[in-house]
C-alpha positions in Angstrom: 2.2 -94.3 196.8 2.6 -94.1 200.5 5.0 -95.6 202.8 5.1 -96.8 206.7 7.4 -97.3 209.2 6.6 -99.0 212.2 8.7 -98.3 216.2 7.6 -100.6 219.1 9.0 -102.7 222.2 12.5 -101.6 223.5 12.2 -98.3 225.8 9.3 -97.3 224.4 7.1 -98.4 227.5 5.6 -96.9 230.4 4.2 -98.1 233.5 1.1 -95.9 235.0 -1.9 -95.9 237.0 -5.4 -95.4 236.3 -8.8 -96.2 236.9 -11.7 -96.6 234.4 -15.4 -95.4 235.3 -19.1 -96.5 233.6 -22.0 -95.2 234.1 -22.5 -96.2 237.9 -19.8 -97.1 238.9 -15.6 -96.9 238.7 -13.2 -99.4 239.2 -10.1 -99.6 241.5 -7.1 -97.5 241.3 -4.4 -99.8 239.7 -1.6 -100.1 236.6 -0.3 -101.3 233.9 2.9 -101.8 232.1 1.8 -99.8 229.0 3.5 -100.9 225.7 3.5 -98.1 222.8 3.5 -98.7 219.1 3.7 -96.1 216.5 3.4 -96.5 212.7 4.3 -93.5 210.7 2.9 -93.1 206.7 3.6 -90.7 204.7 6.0 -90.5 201.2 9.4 -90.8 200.7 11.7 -87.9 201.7 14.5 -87.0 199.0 16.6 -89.7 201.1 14.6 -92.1 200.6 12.7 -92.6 203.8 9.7 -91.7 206.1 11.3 -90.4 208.8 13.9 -91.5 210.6 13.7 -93.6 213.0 16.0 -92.5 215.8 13.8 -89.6 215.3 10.1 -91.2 215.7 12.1 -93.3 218.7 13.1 -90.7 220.7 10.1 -88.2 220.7 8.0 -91.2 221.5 10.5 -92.9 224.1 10.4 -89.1 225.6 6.8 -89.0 225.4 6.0 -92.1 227.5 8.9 -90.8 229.5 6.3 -87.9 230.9 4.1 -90.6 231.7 5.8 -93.2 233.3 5.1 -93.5 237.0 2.3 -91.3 237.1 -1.2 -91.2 237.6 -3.3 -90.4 234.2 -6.1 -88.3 235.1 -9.0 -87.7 232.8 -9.9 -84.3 233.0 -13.3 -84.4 231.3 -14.8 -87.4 233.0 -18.3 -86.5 233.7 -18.0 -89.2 236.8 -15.2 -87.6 238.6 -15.0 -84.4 240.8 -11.8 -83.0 239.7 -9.6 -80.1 241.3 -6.5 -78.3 242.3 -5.8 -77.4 245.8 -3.7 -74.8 247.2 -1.3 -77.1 248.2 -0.2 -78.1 245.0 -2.3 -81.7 244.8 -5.2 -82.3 242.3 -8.1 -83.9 244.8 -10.3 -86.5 242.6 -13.7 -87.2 243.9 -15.4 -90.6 242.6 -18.6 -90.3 244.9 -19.3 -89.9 249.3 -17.0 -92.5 250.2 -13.9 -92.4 247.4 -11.3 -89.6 247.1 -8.5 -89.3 246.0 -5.7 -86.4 247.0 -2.3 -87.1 245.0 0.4 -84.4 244.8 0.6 -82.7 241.4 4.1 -84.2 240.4 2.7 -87.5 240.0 -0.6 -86.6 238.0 -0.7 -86.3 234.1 -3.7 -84.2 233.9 -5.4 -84.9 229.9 -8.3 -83.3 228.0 -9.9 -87.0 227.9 -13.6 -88.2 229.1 -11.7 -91.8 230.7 -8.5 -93.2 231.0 -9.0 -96.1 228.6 -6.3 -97.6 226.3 -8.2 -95.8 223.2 -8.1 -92.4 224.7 -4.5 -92.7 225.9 -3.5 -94.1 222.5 -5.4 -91.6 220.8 -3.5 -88.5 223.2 0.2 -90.2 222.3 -0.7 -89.5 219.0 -1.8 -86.4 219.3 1.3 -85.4 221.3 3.9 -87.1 218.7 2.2 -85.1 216.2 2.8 -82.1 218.0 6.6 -82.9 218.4 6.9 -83.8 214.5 5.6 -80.7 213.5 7.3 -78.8 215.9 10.1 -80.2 214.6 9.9 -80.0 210.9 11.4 -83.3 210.7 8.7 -85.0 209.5 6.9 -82.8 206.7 5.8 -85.6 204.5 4.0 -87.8 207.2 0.3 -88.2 206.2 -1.0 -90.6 208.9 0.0 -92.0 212.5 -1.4 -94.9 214.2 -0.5 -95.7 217.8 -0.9 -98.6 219.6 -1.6 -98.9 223.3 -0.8 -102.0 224.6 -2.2 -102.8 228.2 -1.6 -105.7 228.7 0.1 -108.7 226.3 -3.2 -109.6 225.3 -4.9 -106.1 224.4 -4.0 -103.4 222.9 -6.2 -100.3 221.5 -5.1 -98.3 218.1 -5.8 -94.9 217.1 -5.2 -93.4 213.6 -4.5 -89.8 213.4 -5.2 -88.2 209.6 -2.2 -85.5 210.0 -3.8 -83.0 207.7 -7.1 -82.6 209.7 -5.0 -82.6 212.9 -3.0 -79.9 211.1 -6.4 -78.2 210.1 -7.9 -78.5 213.6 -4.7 -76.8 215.3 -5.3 -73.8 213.2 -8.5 -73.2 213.8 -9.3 -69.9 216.2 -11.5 -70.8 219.4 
């Protein structure tokens, strides 16, 4: 049998910019309010719960903490020129006419091919993951979904199977 728990709303929210490219083209710089909502499975502890919730709060409230009023740069967008400077900026090339040179304190630089609402919901989860196990708070958790809510209209979800997570962080290379 397998349990959930389910954090959302309050202070777990950040507001970011971003820009999303296709194939020819990218659109304009702009942001969002981002809502986050995280639902944690897993079985019971001896206490009778999850995880706790003050606990899943904070390491997601601190999580969209590192986010909030930043840029979110996909590192692996085959669209985008992408660099550091010596003068401690990230310079982001779109094509000849649009650049982009923001200092590095306001960039979140992530291993993602675009800065959509999947790929951001699917990092949060992998970073709360992370935290949990760091932790050892959470050892029973099999599964994490996280919700990214752009807008009050859309929102994109990613599920996260913890024990291939697990598996793929041990693996050498």
């Amino acid at each position: 049998m397998s349990w959930k728990i389910v954090v959302e709303r309050g202070n777990l929210e950040f507001a970011a910019a971003h820009f999303i490219t296709f194939a020819d083209t990218c659109e304009p710089l702009h942001g969002h309010n981002y809502g986050v909502r995280v639902e944690a499975a897993g079985d019971l502890t001896a206490e009778s719960y999850v995880l706790d919730f003050i606990v899943l709060k904070e390491c997601v409230h601190a999580l969209c903490k590192e986010w909030d009023h930043r840029f979110l740069l996909p590192l692996r967008n085959p669209h985008l020129a992408v660099r550091e400077t010596p003068d401690d900026e990230w310079e982001i090339r779109v094509d000849e006419r649009t650049r982009y040179l923001m200092p590095r304190s306001t960039v979140v630089p992530l291993p993602i091919d675009n800065a959509t609402a999947e790929r951001l919901a699917q990092q949060m989860a992998y970073r709360i993951a992370d935290r949990l196990d760091a932790s050892a708070l959470a050892p029973g958790l099999t599964q994490l979904v996280v919700g990214i809510e752009e807008t009050s209209m859309q929102a994109a979800y990613y599920t996260l199977d913890l024990a291939r997570h697990r598996a793929a962080r041990t693996v050498p290379g």
